[in-house]
matplotlib code that plots the C-alpha trace (Angstrom):
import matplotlib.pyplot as plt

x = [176.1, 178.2, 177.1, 173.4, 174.2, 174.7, 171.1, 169.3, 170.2, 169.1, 166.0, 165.1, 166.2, 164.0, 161.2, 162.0, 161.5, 158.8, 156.8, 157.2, 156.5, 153.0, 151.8, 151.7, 150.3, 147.7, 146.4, 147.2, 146.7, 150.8, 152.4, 155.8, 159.0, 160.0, 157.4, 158.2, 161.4, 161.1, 158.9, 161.6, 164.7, 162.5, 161.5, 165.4, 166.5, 164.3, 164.9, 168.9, 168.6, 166.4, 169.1, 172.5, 174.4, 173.1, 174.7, 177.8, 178.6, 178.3, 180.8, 182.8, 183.4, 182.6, 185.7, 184.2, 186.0, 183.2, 180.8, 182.8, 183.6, 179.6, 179.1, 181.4, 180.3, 177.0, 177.7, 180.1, 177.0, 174.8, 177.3, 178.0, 174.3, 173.9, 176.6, 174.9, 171.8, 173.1, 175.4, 172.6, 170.0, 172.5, 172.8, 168.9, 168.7, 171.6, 169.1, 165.9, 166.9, 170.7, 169.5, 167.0, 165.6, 166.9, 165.3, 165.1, 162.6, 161.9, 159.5, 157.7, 157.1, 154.8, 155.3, 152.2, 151.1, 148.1, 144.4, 141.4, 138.4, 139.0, 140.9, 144.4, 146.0, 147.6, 151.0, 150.2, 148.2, 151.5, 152.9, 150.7, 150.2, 154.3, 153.5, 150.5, 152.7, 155.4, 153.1, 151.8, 154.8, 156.1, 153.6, 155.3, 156.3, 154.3, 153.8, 153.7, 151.6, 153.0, 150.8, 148.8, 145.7, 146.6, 144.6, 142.3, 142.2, 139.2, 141.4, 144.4, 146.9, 147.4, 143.9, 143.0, 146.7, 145.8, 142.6, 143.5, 145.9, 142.9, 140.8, 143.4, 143.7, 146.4, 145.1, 144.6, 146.7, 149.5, 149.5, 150.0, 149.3, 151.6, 148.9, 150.8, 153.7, 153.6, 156.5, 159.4, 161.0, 158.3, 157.7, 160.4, 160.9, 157.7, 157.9, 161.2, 159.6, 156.6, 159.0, 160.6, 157.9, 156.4, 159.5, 160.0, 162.7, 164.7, 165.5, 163.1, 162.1, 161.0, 157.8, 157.7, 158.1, 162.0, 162.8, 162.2, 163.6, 167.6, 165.8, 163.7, 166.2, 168.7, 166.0, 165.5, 169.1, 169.2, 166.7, 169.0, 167.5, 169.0, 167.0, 166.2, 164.5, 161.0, 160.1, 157.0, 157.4, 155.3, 153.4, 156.2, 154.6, 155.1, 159.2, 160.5, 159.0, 159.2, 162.8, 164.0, 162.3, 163.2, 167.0, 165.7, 164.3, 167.8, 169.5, 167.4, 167.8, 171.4, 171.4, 168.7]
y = [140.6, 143.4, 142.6, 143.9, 146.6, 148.8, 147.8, 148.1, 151.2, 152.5, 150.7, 152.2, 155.6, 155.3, 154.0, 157.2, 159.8, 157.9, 157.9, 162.2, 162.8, 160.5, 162.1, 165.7, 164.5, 162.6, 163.7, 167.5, 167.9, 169.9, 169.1, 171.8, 171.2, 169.3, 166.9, 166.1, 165.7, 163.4, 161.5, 161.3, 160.2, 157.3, 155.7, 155.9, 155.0, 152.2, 151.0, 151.3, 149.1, 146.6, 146.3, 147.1, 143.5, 143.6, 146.9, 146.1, 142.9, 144.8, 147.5, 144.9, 142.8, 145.6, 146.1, 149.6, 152.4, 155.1, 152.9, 152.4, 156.2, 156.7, 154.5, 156.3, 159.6, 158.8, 157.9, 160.8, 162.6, 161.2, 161.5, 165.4, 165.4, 164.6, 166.2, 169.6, 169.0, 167.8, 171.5, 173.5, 171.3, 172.3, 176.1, 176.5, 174.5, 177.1, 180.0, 178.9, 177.5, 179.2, 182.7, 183.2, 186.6, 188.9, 190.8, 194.3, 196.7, 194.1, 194.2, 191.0, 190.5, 187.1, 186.0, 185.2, 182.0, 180.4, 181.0, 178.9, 181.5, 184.0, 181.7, 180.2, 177.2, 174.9, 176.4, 179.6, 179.0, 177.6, 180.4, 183.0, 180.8, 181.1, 185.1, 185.1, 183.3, 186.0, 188.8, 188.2, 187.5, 190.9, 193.0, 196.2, 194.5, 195.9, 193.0, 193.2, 191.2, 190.6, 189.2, 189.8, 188.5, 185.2, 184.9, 181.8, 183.9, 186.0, 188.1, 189.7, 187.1, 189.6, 190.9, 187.1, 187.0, 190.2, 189.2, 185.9, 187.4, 189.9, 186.6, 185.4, 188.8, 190.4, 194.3, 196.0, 198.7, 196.3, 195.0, 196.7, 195.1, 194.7, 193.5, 194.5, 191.7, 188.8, 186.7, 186.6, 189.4, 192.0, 190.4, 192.0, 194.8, 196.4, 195.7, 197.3, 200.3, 200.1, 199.6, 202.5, 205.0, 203.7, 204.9, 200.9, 198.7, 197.5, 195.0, 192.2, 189.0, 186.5, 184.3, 181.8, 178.2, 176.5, 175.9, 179.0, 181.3, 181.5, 183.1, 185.3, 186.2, 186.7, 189.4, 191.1, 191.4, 192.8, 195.6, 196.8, 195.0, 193.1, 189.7, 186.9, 183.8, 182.7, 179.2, 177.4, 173.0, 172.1, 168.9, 166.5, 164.9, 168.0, 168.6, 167.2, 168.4, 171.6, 171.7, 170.0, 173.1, 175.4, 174.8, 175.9, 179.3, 180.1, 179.1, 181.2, 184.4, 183.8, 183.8, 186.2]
z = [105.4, 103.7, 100.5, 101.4, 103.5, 100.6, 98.9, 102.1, 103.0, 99.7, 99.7, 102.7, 102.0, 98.8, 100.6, 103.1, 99.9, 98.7, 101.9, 102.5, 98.9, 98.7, 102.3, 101.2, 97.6, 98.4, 102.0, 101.7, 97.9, 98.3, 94.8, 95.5, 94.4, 96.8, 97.3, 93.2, 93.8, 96.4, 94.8, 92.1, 94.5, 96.0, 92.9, 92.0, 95.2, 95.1, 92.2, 93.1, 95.9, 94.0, 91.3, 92.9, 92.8, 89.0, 88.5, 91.0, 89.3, 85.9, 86.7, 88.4, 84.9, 81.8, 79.5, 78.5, 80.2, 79.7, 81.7, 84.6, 84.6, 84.3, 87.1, 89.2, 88.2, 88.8, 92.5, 93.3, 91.8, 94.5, 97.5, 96.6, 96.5, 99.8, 101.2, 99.5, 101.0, 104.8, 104.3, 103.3, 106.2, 109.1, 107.8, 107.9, 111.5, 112.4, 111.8, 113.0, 116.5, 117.3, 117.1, 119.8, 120.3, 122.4, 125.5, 124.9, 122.6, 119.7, 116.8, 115.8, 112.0, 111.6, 108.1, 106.1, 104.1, 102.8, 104.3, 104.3, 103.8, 106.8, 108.8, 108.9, 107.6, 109.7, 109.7, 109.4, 112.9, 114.1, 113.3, 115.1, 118.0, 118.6, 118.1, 120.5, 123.3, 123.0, 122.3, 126.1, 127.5, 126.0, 126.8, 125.2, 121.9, 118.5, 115.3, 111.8, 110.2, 106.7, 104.1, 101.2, 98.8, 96.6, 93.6, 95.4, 98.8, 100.2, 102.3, 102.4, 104.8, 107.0, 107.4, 109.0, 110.9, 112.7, 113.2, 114.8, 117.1, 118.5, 118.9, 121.0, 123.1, 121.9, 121.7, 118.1, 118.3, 119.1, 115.5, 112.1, 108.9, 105.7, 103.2, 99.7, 100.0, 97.7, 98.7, 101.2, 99.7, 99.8, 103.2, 104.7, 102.1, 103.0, 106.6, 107.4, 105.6, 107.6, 110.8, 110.1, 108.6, 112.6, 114.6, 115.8, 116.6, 114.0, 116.2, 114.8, 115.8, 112.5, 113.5, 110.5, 109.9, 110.9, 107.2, 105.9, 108.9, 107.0, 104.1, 106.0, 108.2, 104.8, 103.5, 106.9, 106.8, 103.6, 104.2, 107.2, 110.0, 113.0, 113.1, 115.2, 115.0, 116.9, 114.8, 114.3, 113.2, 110.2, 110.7, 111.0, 107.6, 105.6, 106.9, 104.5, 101.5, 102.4, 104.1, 100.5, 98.7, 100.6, 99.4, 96.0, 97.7, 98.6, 96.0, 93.9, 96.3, 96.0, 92.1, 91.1]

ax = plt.figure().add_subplot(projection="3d")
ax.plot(x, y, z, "-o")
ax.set_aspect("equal")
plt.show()
């Protein structure tokens, strides 16, 4: 019974990767980062678990000293791996759902993503809808919109955010629009500047999706405000591409 533990828990863990990375490819047309690499991990994992008492038995009776140290290398590679990923996982979750906002005079920022002709996707909806629920709640809170025009976009993101909150009764002149920004970082750069050319809070709350709220909030932070997190879910079928890329985001933000 021990002897297949092992293999089945890598066969199922490939068949896990392979499963999130062929959902987003072939139902939403999402080839990211982390949809590849997932694709990538499952066909090794796979293959892993199809192979291990080949491999085991191998390492088991080889003479040769650099294979042995490759083998065990190569799974010490793997472990750290995961280890990485379940450190950087618990730091995101940390940000998106342990820092709630705050009552008090708060400004709302709702990041911006794609658009589907003048309305939004379905996690940029998400995302609004979390902003429309607090907007009413909070009757005195102002929002940033914060989103520009993609090349394949009619509209400016924030143009079809703003008008999406209206639709759903929040009043115009609670909302401003940020309509330069290109990515995270111009996100928040050009909304703190907006914030404070405005005379609001710079006590913000972040509307945006769970896996990208540590970076969001990491920029805000950066740009002198004091954030706090209001998340939106992805669909549960896109998580984990997008949670494995997102590790990338902050890597890079970190480095560059």
């Amino acid at each position: 019974m021990k002897k297949k533990i092992i293999p089945l828990f890598l066969f199922l863990m490939g068949i896990f990767c392979l499963l999130f990375s062929l959902i987003p490819i072939c139902f939403y047309h999402i080839f990211n980062l982390g949809a590849l690499l997932l694709l990538a991990a499952g066909l090794f994992f796979i293959s892993i678990g199809i192979f291990w008492h080949s491999l085991w038995n191998w390492y088991r009776h080889t003479s040769k000293l650099w294979a042995k140290r490759l083998f065990s290398i190569g799974c010490g590679v793997c472990l750290a791996g995961i280890l990485c990923l379940t450190g950087f996982f618990t730091v995101m979750a940390k940000a998106a759902y342990f820092t709630p906002p705050q009552e008090g005079d708060n400004t709302v920022i709702v990041l911006g993503c794609l658009i589907q002709g003048d309305s939004p996707s379905q996690m940029l909806a998400g995302r609004l809808d979390k902003a429309v629920a607090y907007l009413q709640a909070h009757p005195q809170a102002r929002c940033i919109v914060s989103g520009g025009q993609g090349e394949n976009e009619d509209y400016t993101e924030a143009y079809v955010m703003a008008e999406y909150l209206i639709s759903h009764g929040i009043s115009p002149d609670r909302i401003l629009k940020e309509e330069d920004s290109t990515d995270t970082e111009e996100n928040l750069l050009f909304s703190s500047q907006l914030i404070r050319s405005e005379g609001l809070s710079e006590d913000v709350i972040i509307v945006t999706d769970d896996f990208h709220m540590f970076r969001a909030m990491e920029r805000a932070r950066q740009n002198g405000l004091t954030p706090t997190a209001l998340p939106s879910q992805p669909p549960w079928a896109l998580a984990p591409c997008y949670w494995l890329r997102e590790v990338f985001g902050i890597v890079e933000m970190y480095l560059f």
